[in-house]
C-alpha positions in Angstrom: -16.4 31.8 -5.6 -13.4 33.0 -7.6 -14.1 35.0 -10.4 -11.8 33.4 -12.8 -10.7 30.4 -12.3 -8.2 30.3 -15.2 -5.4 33.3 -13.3 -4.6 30.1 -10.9 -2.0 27.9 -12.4 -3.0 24.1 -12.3 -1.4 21.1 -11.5 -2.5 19.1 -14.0 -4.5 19.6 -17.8 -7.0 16.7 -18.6 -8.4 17.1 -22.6 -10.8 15.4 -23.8 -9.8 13.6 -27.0 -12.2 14.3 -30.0 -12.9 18.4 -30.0 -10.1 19.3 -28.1 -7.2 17.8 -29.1 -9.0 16.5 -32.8 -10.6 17.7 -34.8 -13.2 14.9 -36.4 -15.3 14.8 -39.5 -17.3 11.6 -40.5 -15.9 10.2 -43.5 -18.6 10.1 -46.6 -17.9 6.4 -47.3 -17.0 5.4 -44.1 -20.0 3.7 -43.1 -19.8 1.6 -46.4 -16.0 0.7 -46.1 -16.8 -0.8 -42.7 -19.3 -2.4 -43.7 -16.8 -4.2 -46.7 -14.1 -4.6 -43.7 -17.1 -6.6 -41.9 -18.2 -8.4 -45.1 -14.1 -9.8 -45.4 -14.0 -10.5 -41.5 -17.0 -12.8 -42.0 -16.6 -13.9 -45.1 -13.0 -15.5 -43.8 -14.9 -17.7 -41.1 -17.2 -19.1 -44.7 -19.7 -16.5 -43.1 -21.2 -14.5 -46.1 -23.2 -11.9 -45.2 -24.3 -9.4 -48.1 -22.2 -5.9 -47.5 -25.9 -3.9 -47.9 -27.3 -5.9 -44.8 -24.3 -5.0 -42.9 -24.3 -1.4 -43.6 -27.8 -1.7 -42.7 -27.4 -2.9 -39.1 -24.1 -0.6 -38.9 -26.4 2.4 -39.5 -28.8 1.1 -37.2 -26.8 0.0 -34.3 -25.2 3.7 -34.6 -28.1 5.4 -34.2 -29.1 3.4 -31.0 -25.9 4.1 -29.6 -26.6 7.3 -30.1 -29.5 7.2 -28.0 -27.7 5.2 -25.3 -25.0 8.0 -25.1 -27.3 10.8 -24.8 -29.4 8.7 -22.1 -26.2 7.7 -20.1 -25.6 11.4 -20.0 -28.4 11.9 -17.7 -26.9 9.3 -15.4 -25.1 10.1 -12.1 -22.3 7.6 -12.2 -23.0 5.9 -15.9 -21.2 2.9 -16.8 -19.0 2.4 -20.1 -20.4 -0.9 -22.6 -18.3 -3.5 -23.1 -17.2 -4.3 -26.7 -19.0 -7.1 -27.0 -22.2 -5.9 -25.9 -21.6 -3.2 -28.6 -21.9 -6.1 -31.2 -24.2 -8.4 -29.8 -26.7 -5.6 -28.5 -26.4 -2.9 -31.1 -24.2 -2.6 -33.9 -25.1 -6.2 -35.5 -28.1 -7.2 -32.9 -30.5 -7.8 -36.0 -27.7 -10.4 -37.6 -28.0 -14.2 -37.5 -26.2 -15.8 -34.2 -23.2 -16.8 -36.3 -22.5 -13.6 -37.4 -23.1 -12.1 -34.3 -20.8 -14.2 -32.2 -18.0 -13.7 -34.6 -18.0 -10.3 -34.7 -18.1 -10.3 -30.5 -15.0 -12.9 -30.4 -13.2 -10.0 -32.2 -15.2 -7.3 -30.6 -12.2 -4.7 -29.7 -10.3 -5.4 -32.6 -13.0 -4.6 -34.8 -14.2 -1.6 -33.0 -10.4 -0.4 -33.4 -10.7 -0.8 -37.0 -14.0 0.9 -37.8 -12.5 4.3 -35.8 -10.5 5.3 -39.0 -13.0 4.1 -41.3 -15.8 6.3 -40.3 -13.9 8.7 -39.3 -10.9 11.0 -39.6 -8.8 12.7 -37.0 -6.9 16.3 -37.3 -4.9 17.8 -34.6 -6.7 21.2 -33.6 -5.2 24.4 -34.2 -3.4 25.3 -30.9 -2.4 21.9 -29.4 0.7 21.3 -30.1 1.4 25.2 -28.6 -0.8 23.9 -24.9 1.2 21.3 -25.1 4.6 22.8 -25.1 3.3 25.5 -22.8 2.6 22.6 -20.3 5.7 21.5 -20.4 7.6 24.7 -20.1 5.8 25.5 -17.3 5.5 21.8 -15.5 1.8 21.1 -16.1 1.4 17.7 -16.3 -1.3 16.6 -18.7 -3.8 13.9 -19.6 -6.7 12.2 -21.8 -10.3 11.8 -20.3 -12.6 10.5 -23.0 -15.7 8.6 -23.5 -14.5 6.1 -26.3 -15.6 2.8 -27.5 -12.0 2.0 -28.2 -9.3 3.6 -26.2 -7.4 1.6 -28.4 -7.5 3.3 -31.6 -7.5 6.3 -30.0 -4.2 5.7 -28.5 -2.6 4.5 -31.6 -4.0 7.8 -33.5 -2.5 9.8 -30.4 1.0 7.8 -31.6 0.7 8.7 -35.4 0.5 12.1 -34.2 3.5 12.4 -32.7 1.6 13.1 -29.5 1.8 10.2 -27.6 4.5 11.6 -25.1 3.0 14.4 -23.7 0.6 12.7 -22.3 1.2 11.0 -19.0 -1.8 8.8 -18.6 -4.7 8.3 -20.8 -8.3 7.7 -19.5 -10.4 5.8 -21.8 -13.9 4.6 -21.0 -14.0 1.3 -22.6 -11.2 0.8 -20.7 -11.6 1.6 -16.6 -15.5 1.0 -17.4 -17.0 4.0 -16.5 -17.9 7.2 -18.6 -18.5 10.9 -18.4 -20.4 12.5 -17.0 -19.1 10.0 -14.0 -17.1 11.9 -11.9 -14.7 9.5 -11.3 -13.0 9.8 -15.0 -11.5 13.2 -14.2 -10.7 11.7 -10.8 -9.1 9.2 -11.9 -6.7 11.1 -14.2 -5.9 13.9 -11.4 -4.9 10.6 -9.0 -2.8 9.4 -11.6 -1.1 12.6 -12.1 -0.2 13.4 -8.5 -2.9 15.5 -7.7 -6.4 16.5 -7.0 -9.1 17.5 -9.3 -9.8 21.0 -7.6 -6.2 22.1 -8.7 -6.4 20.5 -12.7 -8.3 22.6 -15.6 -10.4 20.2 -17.5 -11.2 20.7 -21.0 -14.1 19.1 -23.6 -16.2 19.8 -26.0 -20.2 19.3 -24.7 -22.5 20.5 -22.0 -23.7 17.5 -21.1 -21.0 15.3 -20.7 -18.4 17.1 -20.2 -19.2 20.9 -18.2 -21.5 17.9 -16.0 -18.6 15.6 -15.4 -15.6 18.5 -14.6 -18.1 20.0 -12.3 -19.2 16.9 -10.2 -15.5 15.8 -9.5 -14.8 19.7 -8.4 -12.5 20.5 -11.4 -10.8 23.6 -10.5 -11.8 25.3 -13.7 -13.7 23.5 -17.1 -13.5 24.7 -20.3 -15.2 24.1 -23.3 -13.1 24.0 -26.9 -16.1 24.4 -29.8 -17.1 21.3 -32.1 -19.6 19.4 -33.1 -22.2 19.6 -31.0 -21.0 22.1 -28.1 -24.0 24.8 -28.8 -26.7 21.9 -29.2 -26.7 19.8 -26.4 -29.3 17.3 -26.3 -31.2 17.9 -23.5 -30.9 21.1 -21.7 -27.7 21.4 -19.1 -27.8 23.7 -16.1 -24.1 23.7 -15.3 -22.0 26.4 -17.5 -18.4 26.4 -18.3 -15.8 28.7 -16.8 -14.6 29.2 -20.4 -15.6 28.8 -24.1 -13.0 29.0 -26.9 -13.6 28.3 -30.6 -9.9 26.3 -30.4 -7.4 25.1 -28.0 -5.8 27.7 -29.4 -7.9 29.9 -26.9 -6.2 28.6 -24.3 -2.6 29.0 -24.8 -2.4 32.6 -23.4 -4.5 32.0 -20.4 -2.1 28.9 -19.2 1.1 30.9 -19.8 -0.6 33.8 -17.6 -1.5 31.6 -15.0 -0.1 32.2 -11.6 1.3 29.2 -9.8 0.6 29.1 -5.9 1.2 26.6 -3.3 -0.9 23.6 -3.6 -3.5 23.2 -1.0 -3.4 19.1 -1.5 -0.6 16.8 -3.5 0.0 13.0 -3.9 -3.0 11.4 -2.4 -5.1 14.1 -0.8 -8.9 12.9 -0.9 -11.1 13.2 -4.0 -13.1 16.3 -4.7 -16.9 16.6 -3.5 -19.2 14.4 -5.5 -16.5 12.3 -6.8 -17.3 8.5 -6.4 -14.1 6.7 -4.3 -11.8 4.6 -7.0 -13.0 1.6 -4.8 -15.8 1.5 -5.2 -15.4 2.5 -9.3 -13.4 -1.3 -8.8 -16.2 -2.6 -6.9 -18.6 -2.3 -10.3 -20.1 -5.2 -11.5 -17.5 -6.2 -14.3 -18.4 -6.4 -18.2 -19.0 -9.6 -19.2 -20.1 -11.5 -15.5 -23.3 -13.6 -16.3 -26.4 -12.4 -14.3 -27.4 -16.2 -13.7 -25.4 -19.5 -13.8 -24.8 -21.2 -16.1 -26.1 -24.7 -16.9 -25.0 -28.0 -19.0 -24.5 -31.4 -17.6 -21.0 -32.9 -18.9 -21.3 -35.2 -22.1 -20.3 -38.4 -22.2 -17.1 -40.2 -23.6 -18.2 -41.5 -26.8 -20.6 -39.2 -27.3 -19.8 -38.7 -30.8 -17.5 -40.3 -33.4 -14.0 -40.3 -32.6 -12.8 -40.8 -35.7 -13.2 -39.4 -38.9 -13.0 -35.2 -40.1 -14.4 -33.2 -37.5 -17.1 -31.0 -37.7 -15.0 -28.1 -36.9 -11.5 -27.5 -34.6 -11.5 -25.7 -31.2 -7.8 -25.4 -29.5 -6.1 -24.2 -27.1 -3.3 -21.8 -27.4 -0.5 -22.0 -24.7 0.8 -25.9 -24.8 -1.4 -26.8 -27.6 -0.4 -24.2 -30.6 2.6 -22.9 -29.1 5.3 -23.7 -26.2 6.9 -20.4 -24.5 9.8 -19.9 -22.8 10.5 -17.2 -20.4 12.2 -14.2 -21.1 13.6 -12.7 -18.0 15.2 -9.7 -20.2 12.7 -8.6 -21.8 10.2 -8.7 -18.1 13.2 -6.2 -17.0 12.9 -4.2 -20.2 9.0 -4.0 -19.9 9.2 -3.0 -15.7 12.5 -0.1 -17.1 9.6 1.5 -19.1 6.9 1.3 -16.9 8.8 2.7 -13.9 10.0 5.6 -16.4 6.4 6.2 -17.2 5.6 6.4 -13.3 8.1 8.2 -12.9 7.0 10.8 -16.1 3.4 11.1 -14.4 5.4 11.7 -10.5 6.0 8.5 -8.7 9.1 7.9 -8.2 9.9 4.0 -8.6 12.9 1.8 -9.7 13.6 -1.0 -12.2 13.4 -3.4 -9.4 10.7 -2.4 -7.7 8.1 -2.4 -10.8 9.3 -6.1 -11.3 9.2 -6.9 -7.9 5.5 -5.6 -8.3 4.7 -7.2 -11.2 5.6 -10.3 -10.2 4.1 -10.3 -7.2 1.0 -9.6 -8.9 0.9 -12.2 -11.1 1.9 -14.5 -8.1 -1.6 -12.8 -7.0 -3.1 -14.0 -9.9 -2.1 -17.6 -9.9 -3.3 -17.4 -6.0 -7.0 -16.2 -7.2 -7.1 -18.8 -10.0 -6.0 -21.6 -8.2 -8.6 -20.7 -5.4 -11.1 -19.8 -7.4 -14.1 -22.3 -7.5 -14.8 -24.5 -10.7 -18.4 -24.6 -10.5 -21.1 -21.7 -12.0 -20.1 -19.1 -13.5 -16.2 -18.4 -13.6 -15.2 -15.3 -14.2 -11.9 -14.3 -15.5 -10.4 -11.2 -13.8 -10.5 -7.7 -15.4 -7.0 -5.8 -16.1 -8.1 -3.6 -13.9 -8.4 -5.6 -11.1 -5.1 -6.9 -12.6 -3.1 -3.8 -12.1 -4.3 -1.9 -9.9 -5.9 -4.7 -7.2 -3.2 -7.3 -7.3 0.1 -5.3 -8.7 -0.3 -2.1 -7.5 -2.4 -3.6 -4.3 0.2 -2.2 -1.8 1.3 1.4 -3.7 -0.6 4.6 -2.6 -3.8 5.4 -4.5 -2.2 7.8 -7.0 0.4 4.9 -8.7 -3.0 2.6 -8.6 -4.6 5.1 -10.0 -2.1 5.3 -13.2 -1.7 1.4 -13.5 -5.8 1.1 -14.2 -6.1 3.9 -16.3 -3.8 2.2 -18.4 -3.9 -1.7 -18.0 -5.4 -2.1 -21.4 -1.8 -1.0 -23.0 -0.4 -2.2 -20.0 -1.5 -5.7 -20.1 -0.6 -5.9 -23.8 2.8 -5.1 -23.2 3.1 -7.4 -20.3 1.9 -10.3 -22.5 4.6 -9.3 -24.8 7.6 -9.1 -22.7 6.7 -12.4 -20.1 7.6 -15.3 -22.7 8.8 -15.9 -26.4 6.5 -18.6 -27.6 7.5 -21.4 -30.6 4.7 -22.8 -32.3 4.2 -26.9 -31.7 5.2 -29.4 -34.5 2.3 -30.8 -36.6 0.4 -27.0 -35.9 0.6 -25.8 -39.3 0.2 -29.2 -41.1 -3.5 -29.5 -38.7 -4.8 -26.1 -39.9 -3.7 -26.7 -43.8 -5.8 -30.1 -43.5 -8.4 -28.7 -42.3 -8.8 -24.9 -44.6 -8.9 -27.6 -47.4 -11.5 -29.4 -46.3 -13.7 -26.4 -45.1 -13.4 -27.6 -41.5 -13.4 -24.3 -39.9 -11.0 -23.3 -36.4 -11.5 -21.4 -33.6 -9.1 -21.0 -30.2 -10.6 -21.0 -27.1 -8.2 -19.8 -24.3 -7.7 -18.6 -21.0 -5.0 -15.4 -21.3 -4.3 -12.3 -20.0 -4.4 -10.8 -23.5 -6.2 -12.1 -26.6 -4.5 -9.3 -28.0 -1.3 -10.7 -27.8 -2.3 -14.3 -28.8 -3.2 -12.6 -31.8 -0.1 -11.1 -32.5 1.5 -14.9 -31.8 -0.7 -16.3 -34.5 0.4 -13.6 -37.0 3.9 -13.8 -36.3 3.6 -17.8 -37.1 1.6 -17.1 -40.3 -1.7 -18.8 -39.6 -3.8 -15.9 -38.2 -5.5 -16.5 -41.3 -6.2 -19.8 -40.6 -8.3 -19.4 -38.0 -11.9 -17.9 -37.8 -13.1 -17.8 -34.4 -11.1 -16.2 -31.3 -12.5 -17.0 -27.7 -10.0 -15.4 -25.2 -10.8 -15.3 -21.4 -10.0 -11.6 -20.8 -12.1 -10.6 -24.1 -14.9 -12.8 -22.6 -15.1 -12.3 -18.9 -15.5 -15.5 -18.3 -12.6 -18.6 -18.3 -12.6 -22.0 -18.7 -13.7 -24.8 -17.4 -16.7 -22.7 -17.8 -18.4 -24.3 -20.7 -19.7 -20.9 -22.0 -15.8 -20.1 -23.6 -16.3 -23.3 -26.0 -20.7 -22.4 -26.7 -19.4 -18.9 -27.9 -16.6 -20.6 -30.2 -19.4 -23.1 -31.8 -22.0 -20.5 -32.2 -19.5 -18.4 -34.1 -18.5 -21.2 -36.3 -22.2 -22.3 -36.5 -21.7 -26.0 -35.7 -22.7 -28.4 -33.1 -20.9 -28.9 -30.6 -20.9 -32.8 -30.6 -19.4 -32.6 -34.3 -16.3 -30.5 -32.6 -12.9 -32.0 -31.6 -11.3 -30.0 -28.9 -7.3 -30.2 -28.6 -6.2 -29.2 -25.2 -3.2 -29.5 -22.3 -4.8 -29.7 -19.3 -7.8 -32.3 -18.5 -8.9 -30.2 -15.4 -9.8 -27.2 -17.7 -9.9 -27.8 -21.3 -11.8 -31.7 -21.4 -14.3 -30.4 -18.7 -15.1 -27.7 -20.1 -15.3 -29.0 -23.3 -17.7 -32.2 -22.0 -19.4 -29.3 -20.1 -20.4 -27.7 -23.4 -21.3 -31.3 -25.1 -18.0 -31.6 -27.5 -17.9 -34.7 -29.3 -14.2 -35.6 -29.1 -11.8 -33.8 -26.3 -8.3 -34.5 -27.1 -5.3 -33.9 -24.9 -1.9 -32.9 -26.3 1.0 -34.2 -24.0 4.2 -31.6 -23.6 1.8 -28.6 -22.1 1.0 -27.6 -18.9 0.1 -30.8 -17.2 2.2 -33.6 -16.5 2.0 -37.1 -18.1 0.7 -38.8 -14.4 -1.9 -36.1 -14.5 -3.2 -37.0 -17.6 -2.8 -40.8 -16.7 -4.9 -39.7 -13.8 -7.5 -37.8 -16.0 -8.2 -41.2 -18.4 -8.7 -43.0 -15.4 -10.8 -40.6 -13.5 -14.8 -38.8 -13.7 -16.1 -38.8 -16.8 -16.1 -34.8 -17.3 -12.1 -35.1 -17.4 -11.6 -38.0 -19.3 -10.3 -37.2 -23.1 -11.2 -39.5 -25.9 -7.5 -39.2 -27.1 -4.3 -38.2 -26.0 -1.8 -37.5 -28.3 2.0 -36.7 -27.8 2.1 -34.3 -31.1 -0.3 -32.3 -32.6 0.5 -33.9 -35.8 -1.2 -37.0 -34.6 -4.3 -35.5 -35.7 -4.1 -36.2 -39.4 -3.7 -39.9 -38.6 -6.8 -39.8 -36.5 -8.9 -38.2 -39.2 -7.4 -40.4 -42.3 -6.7 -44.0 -42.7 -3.3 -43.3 -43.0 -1.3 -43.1 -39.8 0.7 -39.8 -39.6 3.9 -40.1 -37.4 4.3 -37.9 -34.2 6.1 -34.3 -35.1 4.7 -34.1 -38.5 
């Protein structure tokens, strides 16, 4: 065994995020401003819940997670929780169902929100120096951290100034596993071009982190102090190579560091103990129902057709907004992801990463369109996205990179693949309804709620809108009847006093007869074509709408006495 494990130059540096490259400190109010910032968020759906009970089940949902962390840490190969099982199981699991299911239908946004609120973030006294030393020498480096949103962590990475001298960032809410799993810091070394024998991994506790850097066969693990680095829970047998009050520590020892020739590069096999990336893919995915589900279709007529609805479910894409391709901006988006690759070591050009990324969303459709419409159906991960159907064919240390960071990834693909014009009549339907209390909530199959939220900003009527059922925030898609049940349980209403606008008879009206919706409707000028609708009036009950419409518009003259013309 070498004596010191720091005189050999490494490959690669993977930090842990909070006690090694920030410094956090719980923020006295914190706790309470969430709490406010939950008490708005409900309060826009007509949801008032009083600010004290909220803080309440905040402080008690944080203590259980708590517990759940220090339990996972025992675990071999422990498995990240979704957001919305960090809602509906912990942070508001003693709330009414309402409440509950609208804080899961905005599950990671919220999560990303609370970060700064609870918290603040410094960067440590050294960083910035490991960083450059890094980069004067040609260590590539990386994030590994157990987080419940990657996402805020990212963006407080970017308000840094730090964003850049990172080359991939390994989040657990994101890839779905967490330290001490092996397969975090395996994951970043593949990414990087190398193996975890030849990176230096550094964190901040026994138990997670000394556990996790040994079990993938980190070639050296250091520990930077913090929090709770000297009082682990439960007592840890492994010890680190290295402990250092700062990063600072660690400055001299990297310069000194002696490089020799690599003993594996590219896509050399994983250390000893470390769990194979396919089979970290093969995990059950957050959000995939244990059972199927059940609901015999409603009938039409079931409810009134006519007359103010109960409450408004639609779709997004063909229903609130037409989109358009943009074949620039795809080219821009595939320009900045093959720089990336090519920042973390793999070589690739413009037109390959399009040719890629098309191809894997050609993948996509393939899976949807084969993918049966009975029981349970799940939507697929953006994992599985990028690094199963896009990066199917590249070598394991490109798929590697593309799942550690599909989150951003997918965001930025959802951005770049169309321009998107909201429909006629859209704005004039939510107006009529915010002044008559009749409350909304989209329920859609996307690749990025994210992004659909963004959309809805951008056309002014985010604030319109009070629930926010996306497929890829869900797990599951429809027609599966559980999209529309988690949109009327956050809106508490019935689902036989909704009206549900959709574009596409095969997926929208069944699954909202599945569910029992009172009135589908479908909007003509979306995805399906007038003889498929034609064919859906005429066909089994489960796709047959109550109304079709040519303009959203047309709504108004179904819930007055007053007809409304078409493009209101």
């Amino acid at each position: 065994m070498d004596t010191d494990p720091l005189r050999h130059r490494p490959d690669a540096l993977l930090l842990d995020f909070g006690g090694v490259v920030f410094q956090t400190r719980k923020r006295p109010e914190g706790r309470s401003d969430a709490a406010r910032h939950l008490h708005e968020f409900l309060a826009r759906a007509g949801h008032h819940v009083d600010p004290a009970l909220l803080r309440g089940s905040l402080d008690a949902g944080l203590a259980a997670l708590k517990d759940w962390k220090n339990a996972a840490g025992r675990r071999r190969t422990p498995a990240e929780l979704d957001h919305r099982t960090i809602w509906t199981d912990f942070l508001a699991s003693d709330l009414d169902d309402r409440a509950r299911e609208l804080l899961a239908g905005s599950a990671a946004d919220l999560l990303a929100d609370m970060s700064p609120l609870i918290s603040e973030h410094e960067v440590r006294p050294g960083v910035r120096d490991l960083l450059a030393a890094a980069q004067t020498l040609g260590v590539r480096v990386g994030i590994v951290s157990n987080a419940h949103s990657g996402r805020s962590h990212r963006r407080i990475l970017h308000e840094a100034g730090l964003e850049h001298r990172f080359g991939v960032q390994v989040y657990s809410d994101e890839v779905g596993i967490r330290k001490p799993h092996p397969e975090m810091i395996a994951l970043a070394a593949r990414a990087l071009g190398t193996v975890p024998a030849r990176c230096w991994y550094v964190g901040d506790t026994q138990d997670r982190d000394v556990v996790a850097g040994r079990r993938a066969g980190a070639g050296a693990v250091v520990l930077t102090r913090h929090h709770h680095t000297d009082h682990p829970p439960y007592p840890v047998r492994e010890h680190a190579d290295a402990v250092l009050d700062t990063p600072e520590g660690l400055v001299t020892p990297l310069l000194h560091s002696l490089p020799d020739e690599p003993a594996h590069r590219g896509d050399a096999p994983a250390a000893p103990g470390a769990v194979p990336a396919q089979a970290a893919r093969q995990a059950p995915e957050a959000g995939e129902p244990a059972t199927p589900l059940s609901g015999d279709p409603a009938e039409p007529g079931s409810a009134t057709t006519r007359g103010v609805p109960g409450a408004l479910l639609l779709d997004q894409g063909g229903v609130i907004a037409h989109s358009t391709a943009t074949p620039d901006a795809q080219r821009d988006f595939a320009r900045s992801l093959a720089a990336r690759l090519d920042r973390v070591g793999y070589a690739a050009t413009t037109d390959t990463v399009l040719s890629l990324v098309l191809a894997g969303r050609d993948r996509y459709r393939a899976w949807k369109a084969a993918h049966p419409s009975g029981g349970p159906i799940p939507e697929i991960t953006p994992r599985r996205f990028w690094s199963d159907m896009v990066g199917r064919d590249l070598p394991s240390r490109a798929r590697s990179f593309l799942l550690a960071e599909s989150s951003e990834l997918t965001l930025e693909y959802a951005r770049s693949k169309s321009h998107a014009v909201m429909r006629s009549g859209v704005r004039e339907v939510l107006e009529f309804c915010a002044e008559r209390g009749v409350p909304v909530g989209i329920v859609s199959n996307t690749v990025c709620g994210r992004a659909v939220r963004e959309e809805l900003d951008r056309f002014g009527i985010l604030h319109l809108v009070s629930a926010h059922v996306y497929s890829d925030e869900l797990g599951l898609r429809k027609p599966d009847p559980a999209t529309v049940r988690a949109a009327t349980t956050a809106l508490g209403v019935a689902a036989a006093d909704c009206w549900f606008v959709g574009d596409k008879p095969w997926r929208d009206t069944a699954a909202a007869r599945r569910a029992g919706v009172g009135v589908p409707v479908i909007v003509r000028g979306g995805s399906a074509a007038d003889d498929q609708i034609s064919s859906a009036q005429d066909g089994p009950a489960e796709l047959r709408p109550a109304h079709v419409i040519d303009e959203m518009g047309e709504l108004l003259g179904l819930w007055t006495e007053a007809p409304v013309p078409s493009g209101t």
